[in-house]
C-alpha positions as CSV (number, residue, x, y, z in Angstrom):
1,X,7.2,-2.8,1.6
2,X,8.7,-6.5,2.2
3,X,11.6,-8.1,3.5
4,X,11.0,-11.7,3.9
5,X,7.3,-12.6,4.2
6,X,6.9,-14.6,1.7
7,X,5.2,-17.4,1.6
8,X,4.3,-20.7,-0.4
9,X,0.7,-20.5,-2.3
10,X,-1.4,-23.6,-1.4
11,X,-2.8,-25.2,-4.4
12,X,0.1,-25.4,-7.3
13,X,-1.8,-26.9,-10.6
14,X,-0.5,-30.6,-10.3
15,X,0.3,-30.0,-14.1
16,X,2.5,-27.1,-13.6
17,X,4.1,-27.4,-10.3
18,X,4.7,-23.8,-9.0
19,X,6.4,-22.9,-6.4
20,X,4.7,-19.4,-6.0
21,X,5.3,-16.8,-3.8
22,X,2.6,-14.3,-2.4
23,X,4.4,-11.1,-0.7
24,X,1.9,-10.4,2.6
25,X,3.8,-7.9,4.4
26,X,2.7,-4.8,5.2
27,X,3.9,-1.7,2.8
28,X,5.1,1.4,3.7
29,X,1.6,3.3,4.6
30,X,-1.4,2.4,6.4
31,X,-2.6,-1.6,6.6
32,X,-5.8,-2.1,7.1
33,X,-8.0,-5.2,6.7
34,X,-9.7,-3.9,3.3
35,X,-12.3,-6.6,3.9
36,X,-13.3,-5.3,6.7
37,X,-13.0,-1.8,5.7
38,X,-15.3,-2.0,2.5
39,X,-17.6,-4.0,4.8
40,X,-18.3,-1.7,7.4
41,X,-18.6,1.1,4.7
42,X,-21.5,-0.3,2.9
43,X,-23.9,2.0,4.6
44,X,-21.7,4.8,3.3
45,X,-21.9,3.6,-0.2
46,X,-25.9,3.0,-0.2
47,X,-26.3,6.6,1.2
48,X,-24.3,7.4,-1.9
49,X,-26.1,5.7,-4.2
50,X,-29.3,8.0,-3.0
51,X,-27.3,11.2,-1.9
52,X,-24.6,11.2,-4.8
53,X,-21.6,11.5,-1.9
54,X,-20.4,9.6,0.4
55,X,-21.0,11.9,4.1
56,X,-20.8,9.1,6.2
57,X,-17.0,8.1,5.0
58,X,-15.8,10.5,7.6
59,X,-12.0,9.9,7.6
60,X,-11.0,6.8,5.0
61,X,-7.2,7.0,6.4
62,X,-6.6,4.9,9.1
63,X,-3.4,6.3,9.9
64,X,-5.3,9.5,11.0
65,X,-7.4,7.4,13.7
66,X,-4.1,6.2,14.9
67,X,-3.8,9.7,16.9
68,X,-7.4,10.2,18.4
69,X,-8.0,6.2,18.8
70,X,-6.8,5.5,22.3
71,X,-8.0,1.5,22.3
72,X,-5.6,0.7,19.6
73,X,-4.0,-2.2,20.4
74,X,-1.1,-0.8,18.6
75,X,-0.6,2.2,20.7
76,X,0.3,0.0,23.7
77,X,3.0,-1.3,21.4
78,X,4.6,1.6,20.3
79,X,6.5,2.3,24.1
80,X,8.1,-1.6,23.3
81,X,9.1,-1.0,19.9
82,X,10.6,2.9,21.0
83,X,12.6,1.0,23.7
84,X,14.5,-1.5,21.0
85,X,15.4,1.1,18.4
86,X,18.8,2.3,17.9
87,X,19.5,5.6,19.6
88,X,20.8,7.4,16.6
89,X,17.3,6.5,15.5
90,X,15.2,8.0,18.3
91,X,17.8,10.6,18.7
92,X,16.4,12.4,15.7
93,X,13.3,10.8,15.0
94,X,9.9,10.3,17.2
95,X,8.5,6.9,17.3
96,X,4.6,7.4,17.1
97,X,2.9,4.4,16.2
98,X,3.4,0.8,15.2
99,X,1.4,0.7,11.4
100,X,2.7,-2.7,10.2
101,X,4.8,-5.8,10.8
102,X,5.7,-8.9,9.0
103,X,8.1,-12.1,9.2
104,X,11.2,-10.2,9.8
105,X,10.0,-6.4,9.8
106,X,8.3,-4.4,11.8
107,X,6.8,-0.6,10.0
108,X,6.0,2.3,12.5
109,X,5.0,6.1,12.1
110,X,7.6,8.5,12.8
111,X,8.2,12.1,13.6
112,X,10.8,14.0,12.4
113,X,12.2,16.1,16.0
114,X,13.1,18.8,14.1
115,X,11.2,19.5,11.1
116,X,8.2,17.6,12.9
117,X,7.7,15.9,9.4
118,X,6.4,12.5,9.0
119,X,8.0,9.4,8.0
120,X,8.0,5.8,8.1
121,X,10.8,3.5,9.3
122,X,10.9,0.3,8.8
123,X,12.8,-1.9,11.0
124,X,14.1,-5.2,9.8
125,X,15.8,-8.2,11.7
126,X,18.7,-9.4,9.6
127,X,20.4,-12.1,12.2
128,X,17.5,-13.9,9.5
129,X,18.9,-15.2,6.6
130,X,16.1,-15.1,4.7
131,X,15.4,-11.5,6.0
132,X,18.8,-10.0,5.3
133,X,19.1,-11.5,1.4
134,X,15.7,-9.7,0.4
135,X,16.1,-6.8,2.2
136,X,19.9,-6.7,0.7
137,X,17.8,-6.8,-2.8
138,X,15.0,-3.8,-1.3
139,X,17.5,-1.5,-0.5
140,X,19.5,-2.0,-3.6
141,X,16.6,-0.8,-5.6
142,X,15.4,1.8,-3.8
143,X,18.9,3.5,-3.3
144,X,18.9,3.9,-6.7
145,X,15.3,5.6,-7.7
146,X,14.5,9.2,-7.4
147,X,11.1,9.8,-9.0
148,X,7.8,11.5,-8.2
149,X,5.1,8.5,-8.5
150,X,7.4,5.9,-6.3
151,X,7.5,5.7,-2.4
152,X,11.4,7.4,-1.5
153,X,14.2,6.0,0.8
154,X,15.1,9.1,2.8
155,X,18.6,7.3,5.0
156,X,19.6,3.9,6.9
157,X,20.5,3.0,9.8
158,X,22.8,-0.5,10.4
159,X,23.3,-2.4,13.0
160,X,24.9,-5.5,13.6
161,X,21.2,-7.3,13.3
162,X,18.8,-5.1,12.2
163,X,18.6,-2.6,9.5
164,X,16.2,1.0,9.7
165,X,14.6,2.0,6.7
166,X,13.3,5.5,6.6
167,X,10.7,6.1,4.4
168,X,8.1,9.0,3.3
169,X,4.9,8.1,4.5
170,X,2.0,7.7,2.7
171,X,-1.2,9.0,4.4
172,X,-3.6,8.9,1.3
173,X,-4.8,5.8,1.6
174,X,-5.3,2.5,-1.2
175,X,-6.1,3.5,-4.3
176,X,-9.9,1.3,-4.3
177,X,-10.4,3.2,-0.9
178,X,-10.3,6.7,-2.6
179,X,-12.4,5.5,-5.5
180,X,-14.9,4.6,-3.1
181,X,-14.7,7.3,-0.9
182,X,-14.9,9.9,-3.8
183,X,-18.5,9.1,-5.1
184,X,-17.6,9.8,-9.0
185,X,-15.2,7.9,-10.8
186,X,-15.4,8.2,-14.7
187,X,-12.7,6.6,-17.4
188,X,-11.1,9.9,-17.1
189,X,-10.2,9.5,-13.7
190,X,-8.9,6.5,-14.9
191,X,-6.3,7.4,-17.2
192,X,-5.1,10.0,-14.8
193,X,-3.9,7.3,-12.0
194,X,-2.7,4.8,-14.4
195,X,-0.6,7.6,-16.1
196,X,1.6,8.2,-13.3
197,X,1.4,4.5,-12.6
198,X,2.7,4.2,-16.4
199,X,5.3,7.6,-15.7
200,X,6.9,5.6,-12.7
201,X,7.2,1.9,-14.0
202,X,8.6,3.2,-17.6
203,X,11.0,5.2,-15.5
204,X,12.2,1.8,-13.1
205,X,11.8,0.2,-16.8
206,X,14.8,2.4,-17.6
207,X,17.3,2.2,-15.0
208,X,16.6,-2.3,-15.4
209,X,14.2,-2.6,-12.3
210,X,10.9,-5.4,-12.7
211,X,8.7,-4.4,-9.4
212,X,7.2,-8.0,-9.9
213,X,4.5,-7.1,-7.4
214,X,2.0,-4.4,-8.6
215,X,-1.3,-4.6,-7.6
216,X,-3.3,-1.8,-6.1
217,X,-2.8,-2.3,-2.5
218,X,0.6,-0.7,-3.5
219,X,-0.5,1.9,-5.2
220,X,-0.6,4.2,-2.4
221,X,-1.7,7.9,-2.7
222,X,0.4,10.2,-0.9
223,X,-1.6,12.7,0.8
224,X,-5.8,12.9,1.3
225,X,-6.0,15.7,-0.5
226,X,-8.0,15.6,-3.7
227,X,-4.6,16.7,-5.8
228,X,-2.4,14.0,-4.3
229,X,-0.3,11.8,-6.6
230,X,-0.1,8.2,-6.8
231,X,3.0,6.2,-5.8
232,X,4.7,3.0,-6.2
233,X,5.3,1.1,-2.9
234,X,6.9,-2.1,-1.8
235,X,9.7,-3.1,-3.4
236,X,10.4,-6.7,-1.9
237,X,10.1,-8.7,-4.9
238,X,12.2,-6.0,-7.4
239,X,15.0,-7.2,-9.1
240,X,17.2,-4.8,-10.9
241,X,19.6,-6.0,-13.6
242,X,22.9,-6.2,-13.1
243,X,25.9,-5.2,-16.0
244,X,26.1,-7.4,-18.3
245,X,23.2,-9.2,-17.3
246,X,20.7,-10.3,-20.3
247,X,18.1,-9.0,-17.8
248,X,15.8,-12.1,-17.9
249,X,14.4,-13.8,-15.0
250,X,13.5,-16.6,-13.2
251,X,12.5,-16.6,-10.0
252,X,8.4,-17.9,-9.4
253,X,6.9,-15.1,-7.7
254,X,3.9,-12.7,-6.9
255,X,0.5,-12.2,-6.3
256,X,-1.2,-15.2,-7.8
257,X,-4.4,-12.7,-9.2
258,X,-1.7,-10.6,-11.1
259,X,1.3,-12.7,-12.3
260,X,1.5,-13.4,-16.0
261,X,1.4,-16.1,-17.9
262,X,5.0,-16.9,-18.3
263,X,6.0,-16.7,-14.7
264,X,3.2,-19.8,-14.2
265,X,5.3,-21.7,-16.6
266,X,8.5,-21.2,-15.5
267,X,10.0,-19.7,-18.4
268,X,12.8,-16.7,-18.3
269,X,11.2,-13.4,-18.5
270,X,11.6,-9.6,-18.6
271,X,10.0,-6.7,-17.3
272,X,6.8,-7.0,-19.1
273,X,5.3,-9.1,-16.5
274,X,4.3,-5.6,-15.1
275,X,2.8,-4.2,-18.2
276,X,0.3,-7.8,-17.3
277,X,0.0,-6.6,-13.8
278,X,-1.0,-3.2,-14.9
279,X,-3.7,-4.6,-17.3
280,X,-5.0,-6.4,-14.4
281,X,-5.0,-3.4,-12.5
282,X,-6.7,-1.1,-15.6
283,X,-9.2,-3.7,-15.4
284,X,-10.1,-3.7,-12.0
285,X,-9.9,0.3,-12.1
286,X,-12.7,0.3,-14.9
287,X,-15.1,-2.5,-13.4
288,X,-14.5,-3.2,-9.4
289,X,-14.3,-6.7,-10.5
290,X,-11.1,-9.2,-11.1
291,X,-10.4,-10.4,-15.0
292,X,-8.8,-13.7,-13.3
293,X,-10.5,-15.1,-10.1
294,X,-11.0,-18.2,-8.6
295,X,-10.6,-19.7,-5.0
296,X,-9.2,-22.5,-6.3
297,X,-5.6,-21.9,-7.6
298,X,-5.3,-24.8,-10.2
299,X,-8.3,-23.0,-12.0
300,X,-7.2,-19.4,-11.6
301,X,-3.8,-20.0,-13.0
302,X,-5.4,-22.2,-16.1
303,X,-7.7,-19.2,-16.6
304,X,-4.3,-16.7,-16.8
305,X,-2.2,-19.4,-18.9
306,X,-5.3,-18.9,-21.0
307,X,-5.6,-15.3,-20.8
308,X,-9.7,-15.9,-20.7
309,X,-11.3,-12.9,-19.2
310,X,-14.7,-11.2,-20.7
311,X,-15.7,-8.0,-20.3
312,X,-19.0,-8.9,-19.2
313,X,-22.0,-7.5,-16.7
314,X,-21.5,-4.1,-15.4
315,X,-20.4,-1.3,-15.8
316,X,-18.5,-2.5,-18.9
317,X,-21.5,-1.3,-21.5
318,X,-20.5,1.6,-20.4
319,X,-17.1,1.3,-20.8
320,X,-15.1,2.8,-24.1
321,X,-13.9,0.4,-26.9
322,X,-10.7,2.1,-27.0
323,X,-10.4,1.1,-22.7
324,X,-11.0,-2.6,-24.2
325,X,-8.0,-2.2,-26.6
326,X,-5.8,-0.9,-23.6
327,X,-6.5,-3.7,-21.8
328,X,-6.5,-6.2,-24.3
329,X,-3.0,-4.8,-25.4
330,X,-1.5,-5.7,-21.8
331,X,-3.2,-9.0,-20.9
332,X,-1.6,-10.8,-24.0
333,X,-0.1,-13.9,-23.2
334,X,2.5,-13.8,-25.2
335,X,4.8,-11.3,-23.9
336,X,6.1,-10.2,-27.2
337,X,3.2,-8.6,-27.8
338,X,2.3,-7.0,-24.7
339,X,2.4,-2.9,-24.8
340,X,6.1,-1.8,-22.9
341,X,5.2,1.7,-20.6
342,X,6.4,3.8,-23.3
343,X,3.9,2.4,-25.5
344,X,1.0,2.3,-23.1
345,X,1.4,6.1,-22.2
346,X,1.1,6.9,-26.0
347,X,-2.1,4.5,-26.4
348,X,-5.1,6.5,-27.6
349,X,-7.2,5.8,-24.9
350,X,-4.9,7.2,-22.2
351,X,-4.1,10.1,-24.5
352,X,-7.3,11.3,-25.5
353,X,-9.4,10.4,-22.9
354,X,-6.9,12.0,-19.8
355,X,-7.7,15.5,-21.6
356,X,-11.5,14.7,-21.9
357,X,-14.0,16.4,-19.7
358,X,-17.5,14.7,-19.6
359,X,-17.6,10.9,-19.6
360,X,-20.2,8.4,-17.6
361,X,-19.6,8.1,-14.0
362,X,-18.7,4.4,-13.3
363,X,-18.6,4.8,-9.4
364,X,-21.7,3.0,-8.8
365,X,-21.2,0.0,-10.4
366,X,-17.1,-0.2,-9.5
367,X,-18.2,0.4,-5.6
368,X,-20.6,-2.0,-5.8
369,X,-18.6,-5.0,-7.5
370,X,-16.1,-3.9,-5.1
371,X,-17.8,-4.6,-2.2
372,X,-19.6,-7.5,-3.3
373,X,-16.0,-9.0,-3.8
374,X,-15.2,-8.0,0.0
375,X,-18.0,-9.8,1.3
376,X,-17.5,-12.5,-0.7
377,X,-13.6,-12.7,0.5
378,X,-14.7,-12.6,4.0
379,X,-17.2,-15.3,3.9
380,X,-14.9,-17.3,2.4
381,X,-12.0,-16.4,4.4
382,X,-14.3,-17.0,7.7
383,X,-15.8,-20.0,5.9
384,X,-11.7,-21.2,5.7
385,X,-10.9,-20.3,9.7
386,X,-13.9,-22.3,10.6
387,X,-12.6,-25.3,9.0
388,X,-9.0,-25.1,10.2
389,X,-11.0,-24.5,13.9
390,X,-13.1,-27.6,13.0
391,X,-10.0,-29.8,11.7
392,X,-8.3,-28.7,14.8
393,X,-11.4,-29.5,17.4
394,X,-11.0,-32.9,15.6
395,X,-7.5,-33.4,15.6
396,X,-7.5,-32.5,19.6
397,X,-10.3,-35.0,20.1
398,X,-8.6,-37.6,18.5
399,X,-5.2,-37.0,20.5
400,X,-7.4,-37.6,23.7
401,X,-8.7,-40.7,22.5
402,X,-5.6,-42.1,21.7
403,X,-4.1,-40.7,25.0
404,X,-6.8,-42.6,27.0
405,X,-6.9,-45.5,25.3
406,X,-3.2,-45.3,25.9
407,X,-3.8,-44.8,29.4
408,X,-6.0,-47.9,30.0
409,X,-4.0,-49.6,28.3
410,X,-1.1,-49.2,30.2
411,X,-3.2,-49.3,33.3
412,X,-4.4,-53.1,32.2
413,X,-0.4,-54.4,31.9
414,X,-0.1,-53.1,35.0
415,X,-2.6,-54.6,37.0
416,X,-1.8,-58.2,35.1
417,X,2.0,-57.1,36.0
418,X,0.9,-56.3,39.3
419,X,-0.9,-59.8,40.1
């Protein structure tokens, strides 16, 4: 979920001149460093590879290591956090652990006194401007949705300057750490997530709400259990049309990977930027890997504009035509064509092959791109920290230079002032 931690994506395309906006906040649910968690399960996924499950991946929620995890930082936060909160809050509601925070929010684990039922509340400063408009827009969507596949607004608490979200809780973990964690993962599989994915958006679709922000790290599944649904989270950068309204859009924003072509280009648009988003998403279901990537953002957005993407290297030999055509039916460019939810949930592919029972596992390969694309992300990310660290070193040098030199300077008119 996010209210107001957005920020400014480096590298706009000189011939395009974006103002993007990439939403960074924590959602309602566990946050985890996913870098760091694919990393350290690599052993897991090897043993897999020899073992055909995954007994090493004891517990993949994080949430649950919250409780037996004394050393968490977080923890030792939880007593300051308790101590701010309204008490109508903690007056009916436990405060168990901090899970997230972001510009102007803070997310923390809750208890229900009575029913001893979990929740999530998420705490947001509005004395911020910035903070009060977008969570103003959150809660405006979210008051209005009832449905099975999308995260629920149980009640709210005002105050003068902050605002208490109560949420359910997720506990299932991200949608790629399941995959992982499950050792099989066949097109079947597939079709099953994306249709309650599908069920959800046609349903927010209805009612005149764009999420604007899908992407699997909110695609949260609700409980560990094998059975559990999926369900839409983090509603930050929804915009629901108002009466009257023509119900196009405007504003730049989203997660540069997953934002369609129009949005680059600043043109009005409607819902079916999420229909791209979820062709994104089928394709990084099917293969582990991205169908627009690049470090360096002029280049990734040229590739989207373009809608180039191949459906090369693994697993995709092994993946259906008719999985192809659903994709290919979502990442087209021109928004006119693009399948709307309705259409998508009637498409062949997610028809016939949700009722199929054998098809090729594509675990393997998924799990594998997967993690190659963590530790590529974390080189790079730790290639990027050392540069800032070496910029800075240099910067600091510099400074002392300059403050020396300024010093003998000052030191030489003062001895010739002096004599």
């Amino acid at each position: 979920m996010g209210c107001g931690t957005s920020k400014v994506l480096p590298e706009p395309p000189n011939d395009i001149h974006l103002d993007l906006v990439k939403k960074v906040e924590p959602y309602i649910g566990q946050k985890t460093d996913k870098y760091e968690h694919f990393i350290k399960d690599i052993g897991a996924i090897k043993a897999a590879d020899k073992t055909g499950s995954l007994s090493p991946l004891q517990n993949p929620n994080p949430l649950q290591n919250i409780h037996t995890d004394h050393s968490d930082p977080r923890r030792k936060k939880v007593a300051k956090y308790r101590a701010k909160f309204d008490p109508r809050v903690t007056a009916k509601y436990d405060i168990k652990a901090l899970i997230g925070r972001g510009s102007f929010s803070k997310v923390v684990r809750v208890e229900h006194k009575s029913t001893k039922q979990p929740f999530a509340i998420k705490l947001i400063e509005t004395k911020y401007k910035e903070g009060r408009e977008v969570c103003e827009s959150e809660l405006n969507v979210l008051r209005r949705v009832r449905h099975t596949n999308i995260i629920q607004l149980i009640e709210v608490f005002e105050t003068q300057d902050r605002v208490y979200m109560v949420m359910e809780l997720a506990t299932g973990g991200e949608l790629f750490d399941r995959i992982i964690a499950k050792g099989s993962f066949t097109e079947r599989d597939a079709t099953r997530v994306l249709q309650m994915v599908l069920d959800g958006v046609k349903y927010l679709h209805t009612l005149g709400i764009t999420h604007r922000d899908l992407k699997p790290e909110n695609l949260l599944y609700y409980h560990p259990g094998a059975d559990s649904k999926i369900m839409i989270t983090d509603f930050g950068l929804a915009s629901a049309r108002k009466k009257g309204d023509d119900y196009m859009m405007k504003t730049t924003c989203g997660t540069p990977e997953y934002i369609a072509p129009e949005v680059l280009v600043r043109k009005a648009y409607t819902n079916s930027v999420d229909m791209w988003a979820l062709g994104v998403v089928s394709y990084i279901l099917l293969s582990g890997t991205m169908p627009f990537e690049d470090d360096n953002r002029t280049r990734l957005y040229r590739q989207i504009l373009k809608g180039k993407y191949s459906y090369s290297g693994e697993p995709w030999p092994n993946v259906s035509n008719l999985a192809k055509d659903f994709i290919d039916r979502l990442l087209t460019v021109d928004p006119n064509e693009r399948m709307a939810a309705v259409q998508a949930l009637k498409h062949p592919w997610i028809v016939s092959m949700a009722a199929s029972s054998s098809m090729k596992n594509l675990h393997r390969s998924i799990s594998q791109n997967l993690l190659k694309r963590a530790s590529s992300r974390c080189q790079s990310i730790k290639s990027a920290q050392s540069t800032r660290s070496s910029r800075s070193t240099k910067s600091n040098k510099s400074r002392r230079v300059r403050e020396r030199e300024l010093r003998e300077l000052n030191l030489r008119y003062q001895q010739q002032y002096d004599g």
